[in-house]
C-alpha positions in Angstrom: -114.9 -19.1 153.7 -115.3 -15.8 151.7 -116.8 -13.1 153.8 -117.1 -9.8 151.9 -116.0 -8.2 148.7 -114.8 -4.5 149.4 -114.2 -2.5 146.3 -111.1 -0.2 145.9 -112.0 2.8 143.5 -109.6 5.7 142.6 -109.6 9.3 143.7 -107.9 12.2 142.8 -108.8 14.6 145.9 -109.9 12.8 149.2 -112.2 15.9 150.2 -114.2 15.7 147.2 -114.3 12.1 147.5 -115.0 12.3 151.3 -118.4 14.8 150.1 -120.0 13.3 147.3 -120.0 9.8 149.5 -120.6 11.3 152.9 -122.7 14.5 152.4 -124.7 13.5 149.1 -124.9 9.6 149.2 -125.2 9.5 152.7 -122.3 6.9 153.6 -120.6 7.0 156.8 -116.8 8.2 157.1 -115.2 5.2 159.0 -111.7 5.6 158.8 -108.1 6.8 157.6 -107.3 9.5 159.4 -103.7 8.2 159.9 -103.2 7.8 156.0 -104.5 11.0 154.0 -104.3 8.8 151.0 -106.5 6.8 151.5 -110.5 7.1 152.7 -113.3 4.2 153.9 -117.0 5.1 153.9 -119.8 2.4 154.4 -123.7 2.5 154.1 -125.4 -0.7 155.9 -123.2 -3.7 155.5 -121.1 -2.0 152.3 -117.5 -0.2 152.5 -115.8 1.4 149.6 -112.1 1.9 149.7 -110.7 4.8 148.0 -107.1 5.0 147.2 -105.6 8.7 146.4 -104.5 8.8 142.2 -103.5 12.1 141.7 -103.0 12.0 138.0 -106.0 10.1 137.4 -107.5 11.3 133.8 -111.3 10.8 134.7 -111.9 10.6 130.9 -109.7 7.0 131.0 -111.3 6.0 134.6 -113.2 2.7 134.1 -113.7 1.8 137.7 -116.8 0.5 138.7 -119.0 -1.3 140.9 -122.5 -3.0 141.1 -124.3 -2.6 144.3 -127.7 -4.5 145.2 -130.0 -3.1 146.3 -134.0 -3.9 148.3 -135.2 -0.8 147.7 -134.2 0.4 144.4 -136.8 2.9 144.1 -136.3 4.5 147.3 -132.7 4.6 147.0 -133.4 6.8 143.9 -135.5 9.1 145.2 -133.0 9.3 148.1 -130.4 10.3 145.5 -132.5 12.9 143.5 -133.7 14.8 146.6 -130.2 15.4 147.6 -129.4 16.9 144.0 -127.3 13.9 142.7 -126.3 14.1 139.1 -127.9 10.3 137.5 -125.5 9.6 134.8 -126.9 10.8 131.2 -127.7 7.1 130.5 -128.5 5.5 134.0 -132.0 6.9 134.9 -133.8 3.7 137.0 -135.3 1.5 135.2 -136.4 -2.2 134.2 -134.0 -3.7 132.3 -133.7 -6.7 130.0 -131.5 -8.8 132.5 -133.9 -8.8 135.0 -132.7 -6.0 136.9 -134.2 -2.7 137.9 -131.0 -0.4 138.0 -129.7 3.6 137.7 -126.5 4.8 137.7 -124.1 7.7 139.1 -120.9 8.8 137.8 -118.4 10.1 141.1 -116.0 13.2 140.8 -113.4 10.8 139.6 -115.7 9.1 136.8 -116.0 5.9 138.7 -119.6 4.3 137.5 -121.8 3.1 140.8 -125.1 1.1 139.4 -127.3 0.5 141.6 -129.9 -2.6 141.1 -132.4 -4.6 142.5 -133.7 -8.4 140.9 -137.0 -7.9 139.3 -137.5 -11.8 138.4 
């Protein structure tokens, strides 16, 4: 019966949003024109949601997702050849869990990891 999760992360300012998603992640912009508080963007089969949170203290943002990943390493490489900032403690690599796994932090503070099964 359940299709899809589709994660809704804060934002404090949709064209910032709209560039560090589209531009530097390379996600597709596929909709809300007709609500400028709100933004979708999807890369292969995954949307994000962003709702607009104008007072949202970054320093007390805790949103975050956990996307899978086939090709971890590639997907890292992707990101540091476009000059994206790997959070201070998420550079990839093999972790306990059985994951290989980095992480970014977006203009509003929201965590992405990004991870692949190593078992």
């Amino acid at each position: 019966m359940l299709t899809a999760i589709i994660p809704k992360l804060p934002m404090r300012d949709r064209t910032l949003t709209y560039n560090y998603y589209v531009e530097k992640l390379g996600f597709k912009y596929i909709g809300s024109d007709d609500f400028e508080q709100y933004l979708i963007v999807e890369k292969d089969d995954l949307q994000i949601h962003f709702f607009e949170f104008k007072t949202l203290d970054p320093k007390e943002n805790y949103g975050q997702i956990y996307i899978r990943t086939n090709n971890v390493d590639k997907l890292y490489q992707d990101v540091l050849e476009n000059n994206v900032e790997i959070h201070p403690n998420g550079h990839l690599e093999n972790k306990p869990w059985q994951q290989r796994e980095f992480s970014l932090l977006d203009p509003d503070n929201n965590l992405l990891t990004f991870g692949q099964d190593k078992s």
